[in-house]
C-alpha positions as CSV (number, residue, x, y, z in Angstrom):
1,X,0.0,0.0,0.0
2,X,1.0,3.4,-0.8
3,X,2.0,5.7,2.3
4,X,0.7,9.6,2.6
5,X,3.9,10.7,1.4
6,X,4.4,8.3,-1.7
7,X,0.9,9.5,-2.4
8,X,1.5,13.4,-1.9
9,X,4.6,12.7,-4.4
10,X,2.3,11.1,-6.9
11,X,0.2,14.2,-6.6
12,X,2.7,16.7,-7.0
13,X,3.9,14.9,-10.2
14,X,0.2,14.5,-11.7
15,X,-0.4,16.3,-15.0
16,X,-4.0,15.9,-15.4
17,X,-7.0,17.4,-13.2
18,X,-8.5,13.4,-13.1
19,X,-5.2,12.0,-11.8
20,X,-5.1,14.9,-9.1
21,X,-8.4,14.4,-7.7
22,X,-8.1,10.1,-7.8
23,X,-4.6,10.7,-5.7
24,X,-6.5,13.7,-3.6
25,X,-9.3,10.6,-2.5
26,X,-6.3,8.4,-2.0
27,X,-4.5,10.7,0.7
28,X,-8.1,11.6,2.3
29,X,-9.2,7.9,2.5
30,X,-5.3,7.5,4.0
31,X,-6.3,9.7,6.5
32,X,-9.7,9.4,7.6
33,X,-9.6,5.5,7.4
34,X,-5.9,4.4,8.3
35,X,-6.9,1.9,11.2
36,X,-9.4,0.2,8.9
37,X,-6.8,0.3,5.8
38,X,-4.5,-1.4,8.5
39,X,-6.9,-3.8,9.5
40,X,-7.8,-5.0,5.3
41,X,-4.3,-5.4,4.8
42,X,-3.9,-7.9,7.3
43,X,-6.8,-10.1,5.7
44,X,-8.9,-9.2,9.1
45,X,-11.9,-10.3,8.7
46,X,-13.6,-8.7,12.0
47,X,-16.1,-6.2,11.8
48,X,-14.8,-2.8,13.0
49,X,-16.0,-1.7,16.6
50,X,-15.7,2.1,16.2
51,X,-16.2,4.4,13.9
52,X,-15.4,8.2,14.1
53,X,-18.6,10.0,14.2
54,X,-17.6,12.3,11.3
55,X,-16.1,8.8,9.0
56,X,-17.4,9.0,5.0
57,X,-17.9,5.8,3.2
58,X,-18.1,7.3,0.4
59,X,-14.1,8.0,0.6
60,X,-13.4,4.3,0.0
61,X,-16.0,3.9,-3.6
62,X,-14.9,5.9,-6.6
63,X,-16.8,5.5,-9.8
64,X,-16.2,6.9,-13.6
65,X,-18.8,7.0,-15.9
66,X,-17.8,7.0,-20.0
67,X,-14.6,5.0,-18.8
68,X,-13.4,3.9,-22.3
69,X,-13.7,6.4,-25.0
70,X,-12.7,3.9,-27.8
71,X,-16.0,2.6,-29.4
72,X,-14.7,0.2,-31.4
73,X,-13.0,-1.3,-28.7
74,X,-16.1,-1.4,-26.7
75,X,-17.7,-3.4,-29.3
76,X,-15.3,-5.8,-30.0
77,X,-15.0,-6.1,-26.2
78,X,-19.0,-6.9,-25.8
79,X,-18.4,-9.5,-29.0
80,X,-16.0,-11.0,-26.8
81,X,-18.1,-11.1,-23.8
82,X,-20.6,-12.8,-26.0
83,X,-18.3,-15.3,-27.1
84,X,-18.0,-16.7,-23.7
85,X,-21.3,-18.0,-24.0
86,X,-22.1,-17.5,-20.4
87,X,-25.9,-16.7,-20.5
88,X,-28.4,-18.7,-18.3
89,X,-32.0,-17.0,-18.3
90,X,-33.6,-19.7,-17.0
91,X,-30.8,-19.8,-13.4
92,X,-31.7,-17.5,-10.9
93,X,-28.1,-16.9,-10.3
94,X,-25.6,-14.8,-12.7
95,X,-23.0,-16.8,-14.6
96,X,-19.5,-16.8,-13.4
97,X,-16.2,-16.8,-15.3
98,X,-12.6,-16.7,-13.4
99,X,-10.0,-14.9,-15.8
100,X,-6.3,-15.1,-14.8
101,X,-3.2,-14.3,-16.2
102,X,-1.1,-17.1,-18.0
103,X,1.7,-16.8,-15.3
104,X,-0.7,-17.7,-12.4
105,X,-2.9,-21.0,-12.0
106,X,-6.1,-20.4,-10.0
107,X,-8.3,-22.3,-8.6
108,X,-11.6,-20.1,-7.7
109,X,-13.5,-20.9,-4.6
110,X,-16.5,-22.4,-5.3
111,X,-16.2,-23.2,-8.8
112,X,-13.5,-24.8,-11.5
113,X,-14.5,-22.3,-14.4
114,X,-11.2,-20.3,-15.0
115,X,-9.6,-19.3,-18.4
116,X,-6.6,-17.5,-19.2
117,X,-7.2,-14.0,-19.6
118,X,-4.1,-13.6,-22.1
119,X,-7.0,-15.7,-24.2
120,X,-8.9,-12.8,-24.6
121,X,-6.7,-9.7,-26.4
122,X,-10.1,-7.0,-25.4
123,X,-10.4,-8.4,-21.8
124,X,-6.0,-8.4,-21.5
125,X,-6.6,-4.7,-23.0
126,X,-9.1,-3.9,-20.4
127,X,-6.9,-5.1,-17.2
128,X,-3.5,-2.9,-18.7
129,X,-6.1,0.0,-19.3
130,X,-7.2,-0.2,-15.0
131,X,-3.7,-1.2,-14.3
132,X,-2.5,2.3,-15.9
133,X,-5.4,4.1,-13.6
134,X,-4.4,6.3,-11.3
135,X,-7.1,4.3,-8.9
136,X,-4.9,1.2,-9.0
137,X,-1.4,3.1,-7.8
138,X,0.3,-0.6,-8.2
139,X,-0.7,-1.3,-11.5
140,X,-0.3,-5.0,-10.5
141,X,-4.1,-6.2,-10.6
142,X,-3.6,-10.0,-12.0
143,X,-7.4,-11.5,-12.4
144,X,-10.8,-10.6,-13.0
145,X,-14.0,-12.2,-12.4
146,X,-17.1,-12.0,-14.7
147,X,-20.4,-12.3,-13.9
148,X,-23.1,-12.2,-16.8
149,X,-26.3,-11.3,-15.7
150,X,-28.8,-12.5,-18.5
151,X,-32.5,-11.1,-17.2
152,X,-33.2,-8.2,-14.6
153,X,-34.3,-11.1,-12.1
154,X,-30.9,-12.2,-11.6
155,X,-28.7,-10.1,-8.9
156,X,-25.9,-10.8,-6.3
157,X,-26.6,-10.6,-2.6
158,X,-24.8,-8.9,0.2
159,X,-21.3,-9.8,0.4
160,X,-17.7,-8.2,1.0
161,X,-14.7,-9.6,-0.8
162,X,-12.6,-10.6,1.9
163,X,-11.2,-14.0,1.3
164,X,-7.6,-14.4,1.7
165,X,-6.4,-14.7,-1.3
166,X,-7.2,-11.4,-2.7
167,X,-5.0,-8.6,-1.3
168,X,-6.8,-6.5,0.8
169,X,-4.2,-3.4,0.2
170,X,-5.2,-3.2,-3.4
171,X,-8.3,-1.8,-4.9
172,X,-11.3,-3.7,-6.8
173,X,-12.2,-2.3,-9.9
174,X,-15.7,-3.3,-11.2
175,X,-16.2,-2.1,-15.5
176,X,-19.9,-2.7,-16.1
177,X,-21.0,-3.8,-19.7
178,X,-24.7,-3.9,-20.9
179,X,-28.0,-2.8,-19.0
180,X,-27.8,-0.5,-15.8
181,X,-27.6,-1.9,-12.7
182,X,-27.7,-0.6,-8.8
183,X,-24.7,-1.5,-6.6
184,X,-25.3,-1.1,-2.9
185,X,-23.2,-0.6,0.2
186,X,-24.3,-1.5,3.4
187,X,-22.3,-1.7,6.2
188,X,-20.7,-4.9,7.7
189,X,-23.3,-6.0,11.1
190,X,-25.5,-3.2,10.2
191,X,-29.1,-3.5,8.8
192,X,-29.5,-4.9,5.0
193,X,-31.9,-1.8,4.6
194,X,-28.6,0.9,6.0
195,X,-27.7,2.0,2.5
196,X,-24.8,4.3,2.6
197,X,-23.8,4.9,-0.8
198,X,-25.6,3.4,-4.7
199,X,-23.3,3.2,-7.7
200,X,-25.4,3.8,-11.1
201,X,-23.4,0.9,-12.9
202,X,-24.3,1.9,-16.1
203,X,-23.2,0.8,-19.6
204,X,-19.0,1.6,-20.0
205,X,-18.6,2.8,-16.5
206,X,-16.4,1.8,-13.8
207,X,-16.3,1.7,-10.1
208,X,-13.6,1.0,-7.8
209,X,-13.5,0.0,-4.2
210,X,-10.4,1.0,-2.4
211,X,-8.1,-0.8,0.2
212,X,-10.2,-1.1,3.4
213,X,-13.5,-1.4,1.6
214,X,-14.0,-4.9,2.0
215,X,-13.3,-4.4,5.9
216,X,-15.9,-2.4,6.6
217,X,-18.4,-2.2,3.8
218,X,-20.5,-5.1,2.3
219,X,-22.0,-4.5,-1.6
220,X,-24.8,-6.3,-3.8
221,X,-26.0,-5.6,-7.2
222,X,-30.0,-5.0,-7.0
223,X,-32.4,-6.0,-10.0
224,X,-32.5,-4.2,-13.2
225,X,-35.3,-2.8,-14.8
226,X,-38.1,-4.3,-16.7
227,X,-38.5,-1.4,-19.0
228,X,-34.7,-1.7,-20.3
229,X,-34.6,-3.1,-24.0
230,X,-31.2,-4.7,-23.2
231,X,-31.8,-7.1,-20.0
232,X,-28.0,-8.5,-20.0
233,X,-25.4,-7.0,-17.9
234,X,-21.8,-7.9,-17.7
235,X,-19.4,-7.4,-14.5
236,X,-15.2,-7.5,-15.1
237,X,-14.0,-7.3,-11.6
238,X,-10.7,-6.9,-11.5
239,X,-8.9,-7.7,-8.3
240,X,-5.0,-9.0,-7.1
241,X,-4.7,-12.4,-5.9
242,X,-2.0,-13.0,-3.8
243,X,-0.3,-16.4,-2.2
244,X,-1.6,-17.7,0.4
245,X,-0.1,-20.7,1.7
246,X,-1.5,-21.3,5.1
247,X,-4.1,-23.7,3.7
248,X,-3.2,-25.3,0.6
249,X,-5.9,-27.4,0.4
250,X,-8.5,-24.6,0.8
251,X,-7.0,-21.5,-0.7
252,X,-7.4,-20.6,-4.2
253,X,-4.0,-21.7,-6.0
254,X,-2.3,-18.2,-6.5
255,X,1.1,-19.7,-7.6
256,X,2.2,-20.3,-10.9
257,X,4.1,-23.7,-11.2
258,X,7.5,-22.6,-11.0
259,X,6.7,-21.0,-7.6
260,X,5.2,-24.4,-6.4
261,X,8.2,-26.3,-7.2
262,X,10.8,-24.1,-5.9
263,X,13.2,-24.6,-2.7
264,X,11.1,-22.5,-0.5
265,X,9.8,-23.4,3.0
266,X,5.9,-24.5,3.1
267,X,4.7,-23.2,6.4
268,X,2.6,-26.2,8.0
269,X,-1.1,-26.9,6.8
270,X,-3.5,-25.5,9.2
271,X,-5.8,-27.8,11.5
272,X,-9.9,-28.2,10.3
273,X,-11.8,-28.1,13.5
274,X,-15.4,-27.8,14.3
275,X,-16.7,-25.6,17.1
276,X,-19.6,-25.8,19.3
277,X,-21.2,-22.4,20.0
278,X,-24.2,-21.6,22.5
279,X,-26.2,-22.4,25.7
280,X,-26.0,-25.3,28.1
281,X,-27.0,-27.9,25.5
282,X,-24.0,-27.9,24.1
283,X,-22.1,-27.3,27.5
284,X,-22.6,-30.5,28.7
285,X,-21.3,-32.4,25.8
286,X,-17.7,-33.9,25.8
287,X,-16.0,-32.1,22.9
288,X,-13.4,-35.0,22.8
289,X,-15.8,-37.5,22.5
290,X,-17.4,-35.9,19.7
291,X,-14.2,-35.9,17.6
292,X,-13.6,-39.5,18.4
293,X,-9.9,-38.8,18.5
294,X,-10.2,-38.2,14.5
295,X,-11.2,-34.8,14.6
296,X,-10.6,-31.8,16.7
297,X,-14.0,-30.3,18.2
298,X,-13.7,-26.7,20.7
299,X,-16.7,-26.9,23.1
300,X,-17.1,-23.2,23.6
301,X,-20.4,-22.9,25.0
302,X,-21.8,-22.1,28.7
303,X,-24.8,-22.6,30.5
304,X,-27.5,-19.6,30.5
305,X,-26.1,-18.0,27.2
306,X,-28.1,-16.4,24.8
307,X,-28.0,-14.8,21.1
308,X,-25.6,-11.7,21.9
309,X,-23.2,-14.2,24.1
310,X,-22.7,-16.2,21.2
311,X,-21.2,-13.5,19.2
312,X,-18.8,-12.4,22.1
313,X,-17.6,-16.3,22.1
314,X,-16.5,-15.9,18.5
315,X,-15.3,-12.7,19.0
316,X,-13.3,-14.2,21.9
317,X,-11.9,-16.9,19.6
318,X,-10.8,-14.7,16.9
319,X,-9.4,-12.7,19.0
320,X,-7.0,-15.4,20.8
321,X,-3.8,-15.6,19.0
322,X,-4.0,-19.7,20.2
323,X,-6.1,-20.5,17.2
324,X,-4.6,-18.8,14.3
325,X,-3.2,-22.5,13.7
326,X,-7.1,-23.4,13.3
327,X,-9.4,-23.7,10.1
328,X,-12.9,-23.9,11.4
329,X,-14.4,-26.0,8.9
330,X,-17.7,-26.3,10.9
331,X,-19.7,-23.9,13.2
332,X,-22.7,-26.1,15.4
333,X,-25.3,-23.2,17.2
334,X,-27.4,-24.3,19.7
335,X,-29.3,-21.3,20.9
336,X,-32.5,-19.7,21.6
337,X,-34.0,-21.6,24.7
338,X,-32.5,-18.8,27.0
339,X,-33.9,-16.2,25.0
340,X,-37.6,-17.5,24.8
341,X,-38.0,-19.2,28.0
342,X,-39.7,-15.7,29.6
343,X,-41.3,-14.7,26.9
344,X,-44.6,-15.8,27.9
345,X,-47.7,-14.3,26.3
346,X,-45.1,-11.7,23.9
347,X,-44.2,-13.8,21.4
348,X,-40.6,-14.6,19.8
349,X,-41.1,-13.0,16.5
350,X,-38.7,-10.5,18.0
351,X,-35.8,-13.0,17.7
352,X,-36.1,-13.2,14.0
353,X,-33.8,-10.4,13.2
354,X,-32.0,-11.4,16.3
355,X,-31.1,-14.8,14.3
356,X,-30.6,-13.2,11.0
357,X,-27.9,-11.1,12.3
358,X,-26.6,-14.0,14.3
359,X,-26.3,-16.2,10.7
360,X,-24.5,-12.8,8.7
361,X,-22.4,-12.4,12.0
362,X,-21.1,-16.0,11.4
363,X,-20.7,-16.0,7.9
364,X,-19.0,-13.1,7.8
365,X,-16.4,-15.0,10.5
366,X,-16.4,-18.0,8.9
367,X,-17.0,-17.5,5.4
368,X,-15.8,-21.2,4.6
369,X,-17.1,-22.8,7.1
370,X,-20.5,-25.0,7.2
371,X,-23.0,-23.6,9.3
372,X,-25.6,-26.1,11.3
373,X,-28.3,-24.1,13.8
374,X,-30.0,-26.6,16.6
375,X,-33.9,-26.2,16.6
376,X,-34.9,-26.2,20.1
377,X,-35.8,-29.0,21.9
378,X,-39.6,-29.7,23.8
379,X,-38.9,-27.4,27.2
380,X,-41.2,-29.1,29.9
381,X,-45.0,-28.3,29.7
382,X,-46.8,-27.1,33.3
383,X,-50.3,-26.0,33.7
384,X,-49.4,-22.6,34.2
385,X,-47.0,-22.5,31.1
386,X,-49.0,-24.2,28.2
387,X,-50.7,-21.9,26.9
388,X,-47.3,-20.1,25.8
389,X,-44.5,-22.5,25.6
390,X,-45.5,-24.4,23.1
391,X,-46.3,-21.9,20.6
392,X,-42.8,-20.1,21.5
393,X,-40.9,-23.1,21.0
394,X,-42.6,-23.7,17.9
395,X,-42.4,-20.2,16.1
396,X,-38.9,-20.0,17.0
397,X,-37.8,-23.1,15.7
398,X,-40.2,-22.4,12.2
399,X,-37.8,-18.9,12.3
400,X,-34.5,-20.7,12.8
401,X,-35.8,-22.9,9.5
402,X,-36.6,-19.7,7.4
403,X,-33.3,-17.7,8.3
404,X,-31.3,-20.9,7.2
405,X,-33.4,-21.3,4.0
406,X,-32.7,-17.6,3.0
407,X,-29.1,-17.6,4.2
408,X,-28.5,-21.0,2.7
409,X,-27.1,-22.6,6.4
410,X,-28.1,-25.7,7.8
411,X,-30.8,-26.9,10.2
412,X,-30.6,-29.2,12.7
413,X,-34.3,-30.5,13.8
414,X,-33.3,-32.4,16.9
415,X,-36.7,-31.2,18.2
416,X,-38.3,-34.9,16.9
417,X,-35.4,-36.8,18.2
418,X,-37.0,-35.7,22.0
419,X,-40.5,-36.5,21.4
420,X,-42.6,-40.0,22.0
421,X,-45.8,-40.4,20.8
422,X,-46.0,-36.6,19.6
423,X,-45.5,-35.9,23.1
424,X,-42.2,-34.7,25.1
425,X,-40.6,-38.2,25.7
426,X,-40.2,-38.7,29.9
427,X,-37.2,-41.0,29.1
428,X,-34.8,-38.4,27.9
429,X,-35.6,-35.6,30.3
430,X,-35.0,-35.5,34.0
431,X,-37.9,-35.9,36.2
432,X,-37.7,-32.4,38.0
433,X,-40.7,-30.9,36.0
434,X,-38.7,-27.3,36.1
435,X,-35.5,-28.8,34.5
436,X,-35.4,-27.8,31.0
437,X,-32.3,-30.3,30.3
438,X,-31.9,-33.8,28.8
439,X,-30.7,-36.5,31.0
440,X,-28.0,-38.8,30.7
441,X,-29.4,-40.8,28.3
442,X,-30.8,-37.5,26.2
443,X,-27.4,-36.1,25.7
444,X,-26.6,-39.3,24.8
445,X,-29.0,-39.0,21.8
446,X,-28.0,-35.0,21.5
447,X,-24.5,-36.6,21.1
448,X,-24.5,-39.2,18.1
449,X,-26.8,-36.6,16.3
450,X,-23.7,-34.8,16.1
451,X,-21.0,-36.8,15.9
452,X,-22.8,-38.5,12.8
453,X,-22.4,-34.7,11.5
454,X,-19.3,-33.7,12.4
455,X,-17.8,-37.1,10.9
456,X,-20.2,-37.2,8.1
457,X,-19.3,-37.3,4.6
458,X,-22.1,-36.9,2.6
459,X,-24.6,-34.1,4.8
460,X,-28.3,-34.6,4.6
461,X,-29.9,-31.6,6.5
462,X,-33.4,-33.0,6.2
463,X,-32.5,-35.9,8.7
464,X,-30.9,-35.7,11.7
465,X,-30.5,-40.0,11.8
């Protein structure tokens, strides 16, 4: 990353008015959002605390409209677009496409379709034309990833670009081709309805997101407009992967061959663990057992906890310099029988958003990791409770199962496991009618429901047998 003073110089040397005012939004972003700048180049993937009161997102989104002034160039650049033959109407999902230069092999997460970009002599144009932008101070951007939309249904959700193989001290530059779209920024653990700044990604524009961007601010492209004659949109976002050896199993490949094969130390591969998360359910199991001395489980849950304490634990694991040698690989929640218990005659639908945020909070933590929520089990059923229990234990558990179909996490419906004859089953419970927890022989059954996930190769989330 460039300092303030290697910045100023840049300035001073500057001919034109458009190269002053990029490098003028380079030394204020410098300025106003060092810590956070700090915080992206270390691949942090926290959510920042504290924010001065005066901070402007907008410092860290610059966006160009009428970027390429060649117009044969832009058709010959939408003909090779075409040419990809990445259209998929009937998807609800935009097509990808990994490009990367012919000196690097990557892998994309999430997908196998990469080309070389040297393939494609408009595309290679495109990346040396950003590279030379006074927005990318490096020049060294090395892949881009495009995303065809083919109807105005098709959009991206909210997301921030913060895996670890893509520096987080250079900028991502976004050229939109084709029909107009909205890109919004919404701020990481804030609500999905907290707009801060829109891009009008128009046809032959460009938008960049500087360094610290991705720490703090999370983007999505909205639907396009039924009206539009021209319903297909292409985005070339270009980015700079970097190598990242810590996992080489799980990172994108960001090393050409030659690299691979050289003399040069491999630091040690990284340990996949599973952690448990939540209230005194999961408290009581034995995280060793669970592992079955083939797979590392951390227990971190405590008795009494509810949604909020759940976020502190993984706060408090990120946090401990102890598990930087960990790749949590799966994140098991069990959560929510705290919260409701005293609800009464209110209701829970006040826990939806509550469980929502809970879900983005751990994504955004663990974005590789698989994500399992418990449904709650039966609580114990007195005269004086029935009327409100049961409903609250049902609704809740019908909102864990709606967040995790929208955020595309998995259930865990333990909640038959405890029942006999459509009623709470007496066997698995202790017989003190206020106890709301299993006994021995119930955590027994709480236990090989997850050690038949943890070990599991082949996940059904329908059945927890």
């Amino acid at each position: 990353m460039l300092t303030n003073i290697e910045i100023f110089k840049n300035l001073l040397k500057s001919s034109s008015l458009l190269e002053k005012q990029s490098f003028m939004e380079m030394l204020k972003t410098n300025i106003e959002g060092q810590d956070l700048i700090e915080a992206s180049t270390s691949a942090s993937t926290s959510t920042p605390k504290h924010l001065p009161d005066h901070f402007s997102y907008d410092k860290f989104i610059s966006s160009f409209n009428s970027f390429i002034e060649d117009a044969v160039f832009l058709d010959l650049l939408k003909a090779e677009l075409e040419s990809l033959n990445l259209h998929s109407k009937q998807s609800k999902k935009p097509s990808t496409l990994m490009l990367h230069l012919a000196s690097n092999r990557i892998a994309s997460e999430g997908s196998t379709n990469t080309k070389t970009i040297n393939d494609f002599p408009c595309i290679f144009k495109l990346l040396g034309t950003i590279n030379d932008h006074p927005s990318v101070p490096k020049g060294d951007l090395n892949c881009c990833n495009i995303i065809c939309y083919s109807s105005d249904k098709q959009t991206t959700r909210l997301h921030a670009d913060r895996e670890s193989c893509i520096s987080q001290s250079h900028p991502i530059v976004t050229f939109s081709v084709g029909s107009p779209r909205n890109v919004e920024f919404v701020p990481i653990g804030s609500s999905y309805s907290n707009i801060v700044h829109t891009v009008e990604a128009t046809d032959n524009s460009a938008y960049v997101m500087h360094a610290g961007c991705q720490a703090i601010l999370q983007h999505r492209v909205t639907q396009g407009s039924n009206s539009a004659t021209e319903q297909t949109r292409y985005s070339i976002s270009f980015r700079r992967y970097v190598h990242d050896f810590n996992n080489l199993d799980d990172t994108p490949d960001c090393m050409s061959s030659d690299t691979k094969h050289s003399n040069n130390p491999t630091p040690s591969k990284k340990e996949r663990i599973s952690i448990l998360l939540g209230d005194s359910y999961f408290a009581r199991l034995d995280a060793k057992r669970l592992g079955k001395g083939k797979k590392k489980v951390l227990n971190l849950a405590k008795g009494g906890s509810k949604i909020p304490d759940v976020m502190l634990m993984v706060e408090d694991f990120k946090n401990n310099a102890n598990n930087s040698n960990y790749l949590v690989d799966q994140v098991f929640v069990s959560v929510g029988t705290n919260d409701t218990r005293y609800c009464k005659y209110n209701g829970v639908s006040k826990f939806k958003g509550e469980i929502f945020k809970l879900v983005r909070f751990l994504k955004s933590n663990f974005p590789r990791a698989k994500i399992f929520l418990q449904s709650l089990i039966p609580l114990p059923i007195t005269m004086g409770n029935y009327k409100y229990i049961v409903r609250n234990t049902l609704d809740f558990n019908d909102y864990i199962y709606h967040v995790c179909c929208h955020e595309r996490v998995y259930m865990i419906d333990v909640f038959r496991q405890f029942l006999k004859d459509g009623f709470r089953n007496p066997e698995l419970f202790s017989n003190r009618p206020w106890d709301i927890h299993p006994n021995r022989r119930g955590f027994g059954t709480l236990a090989k429901v997850y050690i038949d996930k943890i070990h599991a190769k082949h996940f059904d989330p329908f059945s927890p047998n």
